[in-house]
N, C-alpha and C positions, 0 to 999 in steps of 0.2 A: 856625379856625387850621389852616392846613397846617405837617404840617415840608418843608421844603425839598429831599428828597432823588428823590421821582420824579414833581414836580409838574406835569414838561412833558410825561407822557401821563398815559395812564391818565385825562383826564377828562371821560368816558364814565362812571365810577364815581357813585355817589350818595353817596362820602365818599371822600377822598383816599386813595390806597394806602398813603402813608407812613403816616397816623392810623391804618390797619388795624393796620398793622403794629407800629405802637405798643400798640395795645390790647390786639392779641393777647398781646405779650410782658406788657405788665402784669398781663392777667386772669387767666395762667395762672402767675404768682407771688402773685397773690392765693387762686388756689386750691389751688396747692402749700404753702397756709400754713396748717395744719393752725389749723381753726376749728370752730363748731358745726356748718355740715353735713357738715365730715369727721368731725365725731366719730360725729354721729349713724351714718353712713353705714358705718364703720368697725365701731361698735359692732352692728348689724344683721347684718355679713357672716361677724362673728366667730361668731356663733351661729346663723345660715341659709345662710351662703354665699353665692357669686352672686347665688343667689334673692332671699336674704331682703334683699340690697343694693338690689334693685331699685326697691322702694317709696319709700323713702328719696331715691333719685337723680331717678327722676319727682318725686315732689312735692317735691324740690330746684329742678329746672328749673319745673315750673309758678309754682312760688313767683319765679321769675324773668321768668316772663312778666307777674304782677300788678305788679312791681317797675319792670319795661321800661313797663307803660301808664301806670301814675302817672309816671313821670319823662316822660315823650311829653309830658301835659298840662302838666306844669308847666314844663319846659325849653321849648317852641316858644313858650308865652305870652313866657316872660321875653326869649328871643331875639327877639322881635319888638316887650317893649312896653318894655321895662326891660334894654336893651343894657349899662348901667353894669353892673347887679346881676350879670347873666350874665357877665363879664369879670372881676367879682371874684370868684364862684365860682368860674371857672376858676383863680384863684392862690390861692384855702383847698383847691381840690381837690393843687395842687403842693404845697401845707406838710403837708396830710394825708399824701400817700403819702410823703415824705420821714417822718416823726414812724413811720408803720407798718413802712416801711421799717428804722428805727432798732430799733424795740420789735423786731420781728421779728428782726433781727440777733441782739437779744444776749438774747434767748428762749431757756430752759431746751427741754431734749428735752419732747417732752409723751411719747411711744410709752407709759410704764409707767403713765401715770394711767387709758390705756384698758382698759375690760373689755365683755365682753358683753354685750348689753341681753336683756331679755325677748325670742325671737323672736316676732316680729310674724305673726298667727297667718293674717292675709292681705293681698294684693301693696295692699289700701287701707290696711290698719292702716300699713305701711311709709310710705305717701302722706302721710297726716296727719300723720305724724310728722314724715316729710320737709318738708313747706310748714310746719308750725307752728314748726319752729325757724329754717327761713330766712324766713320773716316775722317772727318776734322779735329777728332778727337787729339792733342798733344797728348793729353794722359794714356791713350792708348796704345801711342808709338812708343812710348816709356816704356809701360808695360811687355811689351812684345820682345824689345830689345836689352831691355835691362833686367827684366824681374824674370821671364821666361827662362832664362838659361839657369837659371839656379837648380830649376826642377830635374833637369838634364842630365842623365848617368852616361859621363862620357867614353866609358869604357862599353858601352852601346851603343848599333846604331842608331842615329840622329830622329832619324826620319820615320820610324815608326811611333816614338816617343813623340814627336808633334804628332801625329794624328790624335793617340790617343790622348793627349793633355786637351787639343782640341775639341774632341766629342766631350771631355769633362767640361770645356768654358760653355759647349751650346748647352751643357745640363744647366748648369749654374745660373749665367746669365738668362734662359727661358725662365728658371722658376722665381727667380729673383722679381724678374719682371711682371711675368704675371702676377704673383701677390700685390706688388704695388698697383699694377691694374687692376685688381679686385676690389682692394681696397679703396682704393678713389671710385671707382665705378659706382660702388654698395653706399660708400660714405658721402660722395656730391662733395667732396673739397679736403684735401691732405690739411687744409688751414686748422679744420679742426680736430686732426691729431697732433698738433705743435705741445712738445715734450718730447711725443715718443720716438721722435725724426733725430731728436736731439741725445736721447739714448742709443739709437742705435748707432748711432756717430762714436758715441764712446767705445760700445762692443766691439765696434770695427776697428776702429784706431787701436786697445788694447790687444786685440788679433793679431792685425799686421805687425805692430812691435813684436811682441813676443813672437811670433814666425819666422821674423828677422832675424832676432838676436838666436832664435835656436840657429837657424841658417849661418848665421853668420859662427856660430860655437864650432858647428862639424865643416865648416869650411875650412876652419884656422888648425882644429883639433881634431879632426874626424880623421 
């Protein structure tokens, strides 16, 4: 699926720019949506700072690269052998982000349930921590399987279009993380920013709706 907005160049790309462009705005509403790897990440900076964020944000992103090669294996078969199935993920991936969309809108502040973790007494302890909660992630297996193929221009191949959606999540999810690490680091407690945890809930959730429903508009109509 292409959206319709800069289809007549740009295709030279190995995924359409407008799908770029879509992804990017979603991935970074899924990451400004205060989840386990913000907490982890969060709770790490509050008690090492920058540093002790570190560990935590790699083995965030690593746990992103295992996530990107499982879906590679299973998205290209289904795009090549089972066309239906891939078509219909793509509109459980629209009712998904619509439904996270909604829960996220009308989400409670989280900022005062965080506190400090044990600091992580090196940049691997942070790692483990980091990949073990974004591979226990359910929301991520979502993601991967349901919301990912939406982005997907199937009349391309499969497999260059995950790399690149890929090097967009490690954009998004690093800077994502880092702000929140800065910001607890600089601040000594998320507790007292409670409001603005609670705004960005709204931004996000208002995001992902409407990315849906455009999604879901050129999937029915496109």
């Amino acid at each position: 699926m292409a959206l319709p907005l800069y289809s007549c160049s740009m295709s030279w790309l190995p995924i359409p720019l407008e799908n770029m462009i879509a992804f990017v705005v979603t991935d970074l509403a899924f990451c400004l949506i205060p989840g386990p790897a913000v907490m982890v990440t969060v709770s790490h900076a509050l008690s090492g700072g920058m540093r002790g964020a570190a560990g935590p944000i790699l083995g965030i992103n690593f746990g992103n690269f295992i996530w990107y090669g499982l879906s590679a294996i299973g998205l290209i078969a289904l795009a090549s052998q089972a066309p239906v199935i891939f078509a219909v993920m793509q509109f459980v991936g629209t009712a998904y982000l619509i439904y996270m969309g909604y829960r996220r809108f009308v989400a409670p502040d989280f900022a005062s349930s965080i506190g400090p973790a044990a600091p992580a007494k090196t940049l691997a302890g942070g790692f483990a921590n980091g990949i073990a909660v974004h591979m226990a992630n359910p929301k991520a297996l979502l993601f991967y399987t349901a919301v990912l193929p939406q982005f997907l221009d199937t009349q391309r191949p499969i497999g260059p279009q995950i790399l690149v959606l890929m090097v967009l999540t490690i954009f998004t999810e690093t800077t994502s993380l880092t702000i929140y690490s800065y910001i607890s680091a600089k601040g000594g407690s998320l507790a007292q920013a409670k409001g603005q945890t609670l705004l960005l809930n709204r931004i996000a959730g208002s995001i992902l709706i409407a990315v849906a429903l455009s999604l879901a508009f050129f999937n029915i109509w496109g």
